[in-house]
C-alpha positions in Angstrom: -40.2 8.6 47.5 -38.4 10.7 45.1 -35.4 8.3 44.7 -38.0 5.6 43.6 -39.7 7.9 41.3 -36.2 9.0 40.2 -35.4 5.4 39.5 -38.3 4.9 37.5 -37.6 7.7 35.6 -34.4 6.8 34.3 -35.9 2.9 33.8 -38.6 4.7 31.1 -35.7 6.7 29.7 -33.7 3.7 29.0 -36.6 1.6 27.5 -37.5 4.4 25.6 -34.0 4.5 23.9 -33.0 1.0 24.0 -36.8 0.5 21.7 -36.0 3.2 19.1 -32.3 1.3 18.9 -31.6 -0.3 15.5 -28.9 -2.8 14.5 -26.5 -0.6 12.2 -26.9 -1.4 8.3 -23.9 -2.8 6.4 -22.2 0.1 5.1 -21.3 -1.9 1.8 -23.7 -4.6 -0.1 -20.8 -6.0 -1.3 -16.9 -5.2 0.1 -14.8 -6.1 -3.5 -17.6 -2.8 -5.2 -17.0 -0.5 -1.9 -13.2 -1.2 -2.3 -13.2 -0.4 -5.9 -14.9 2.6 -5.4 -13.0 4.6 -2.5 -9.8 3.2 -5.1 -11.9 5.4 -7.9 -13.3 8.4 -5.4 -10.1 8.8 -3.9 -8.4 10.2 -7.7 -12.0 12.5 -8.1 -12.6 15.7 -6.7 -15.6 16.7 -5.2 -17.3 19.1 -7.7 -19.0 20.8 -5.0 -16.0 21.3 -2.7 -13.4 21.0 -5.1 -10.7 20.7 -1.9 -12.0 17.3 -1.0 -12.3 14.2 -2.7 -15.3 12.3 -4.0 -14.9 9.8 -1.0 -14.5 12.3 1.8 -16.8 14.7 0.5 -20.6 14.0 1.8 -22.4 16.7 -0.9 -25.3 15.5 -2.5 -23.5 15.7 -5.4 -20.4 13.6 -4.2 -23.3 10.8 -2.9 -24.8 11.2 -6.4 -22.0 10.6 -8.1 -20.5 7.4 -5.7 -23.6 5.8 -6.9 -23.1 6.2 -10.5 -19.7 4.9 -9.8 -21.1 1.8 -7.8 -23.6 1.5 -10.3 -21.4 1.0 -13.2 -18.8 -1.1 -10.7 -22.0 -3.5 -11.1 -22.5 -3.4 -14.3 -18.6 -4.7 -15.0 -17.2 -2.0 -16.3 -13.0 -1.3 -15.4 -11.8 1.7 -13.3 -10.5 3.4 -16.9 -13.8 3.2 -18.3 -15.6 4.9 -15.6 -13.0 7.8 -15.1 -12.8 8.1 -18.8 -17.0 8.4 -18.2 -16.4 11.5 -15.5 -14.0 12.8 -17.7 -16.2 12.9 -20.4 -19.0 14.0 -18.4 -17.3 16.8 -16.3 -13.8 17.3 -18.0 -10.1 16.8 -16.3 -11.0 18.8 -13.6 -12.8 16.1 -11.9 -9.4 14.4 -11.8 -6.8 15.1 -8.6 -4.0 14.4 -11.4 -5.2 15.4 -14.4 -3.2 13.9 -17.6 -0.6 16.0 -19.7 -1.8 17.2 -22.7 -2.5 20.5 -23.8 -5.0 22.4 -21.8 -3.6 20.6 -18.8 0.0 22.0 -19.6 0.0 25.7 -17.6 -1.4 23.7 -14.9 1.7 21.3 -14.8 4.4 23.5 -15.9 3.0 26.9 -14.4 5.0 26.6 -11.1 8.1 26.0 -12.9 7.5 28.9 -15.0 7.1 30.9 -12.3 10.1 29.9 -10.4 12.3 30.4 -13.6 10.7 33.7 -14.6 11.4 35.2 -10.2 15.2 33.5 -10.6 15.5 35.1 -13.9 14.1 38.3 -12.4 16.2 37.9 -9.0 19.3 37.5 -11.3 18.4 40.8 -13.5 18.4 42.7 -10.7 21.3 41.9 -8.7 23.6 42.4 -11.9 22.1 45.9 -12.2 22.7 46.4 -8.6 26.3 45.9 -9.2 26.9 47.4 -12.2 25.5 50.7 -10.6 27.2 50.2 -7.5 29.9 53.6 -6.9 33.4 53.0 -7.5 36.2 52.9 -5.1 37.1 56.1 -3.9 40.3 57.6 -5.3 43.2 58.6 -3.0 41.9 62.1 -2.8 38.1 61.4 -1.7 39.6 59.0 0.8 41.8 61.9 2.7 39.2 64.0 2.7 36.7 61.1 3.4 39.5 60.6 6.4 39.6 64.5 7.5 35.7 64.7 7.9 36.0 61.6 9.8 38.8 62.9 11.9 37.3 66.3 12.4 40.2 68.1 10.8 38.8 69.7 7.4 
């Protein structure tokens, strides 16, 4: 008795399921605008996160902004038009690689500033190390250098 009640069980479970199941939605209306788009969300950083970019990144924001994108993919408009739109929207921060001009310059030369300014430092301070480094010892210090050593003073 139970393993028939058991049995039935599980058959109602399964119906159950198998009636809420759904065949899965296209994820694109249109594959040539998806492609175009994860080319374009790919080069934009999420807003939100700011570590991910606009096509990994699933804040509302991101989702917001992917159909902006898609929207103006639609309306014909090329890929420099519509970064040149986020740009304008939300400055070159938006972009992974911003361009070099200058208020993008510290952020492009900063590294190589900083190397140059710790091998300039690194340099500074060996050559003082050196030049204030004690002289060789004269003959003298060195026999009684030798005679401490030796235990005979």
């Amino acid at each position: 008795m139970n393993k028939l009640l058991t049995t039935m069980l599980l058959a109602l479970l399964w119906l159950a399921t198998a009636a809420h199941a759904n065949e899965a939605a296209p994820l694109a209306e249109d594959p040539a605008v998806e492609a175009r788009l994860l080319h374009i969300a790919e080069e934009v950083r999420c807003l939100v996160c700011q570590n991910e970019s606009l096509a990994a990144s699933q804040a509302d924001l991101a989702n917001d902004l992917r159909r902006e994108i898609r929207a103006q993919i639609r309306q014909g408009k090329t890929d420099t038009e519509i970064m040149d739109f986020l740009v304008s929207r939300y400055g070159d921060f938006v972009r992974y690689r911003p361009p070099f001009n200058a208020t993008t310059g510290l952020l492009w030369l900063g590294p190589f500033a900083a190397l140059l300014a710790g091998l300039a430092g690194l340099l500074l301070f060996l050559r003082r190390r050196s030049a204030t480094a004690p002289a060789a010892l004269t003959e003298e210090e060195q026999r009684k250098a030798a005679a401490l050593l030796d235990g005979t003073d």
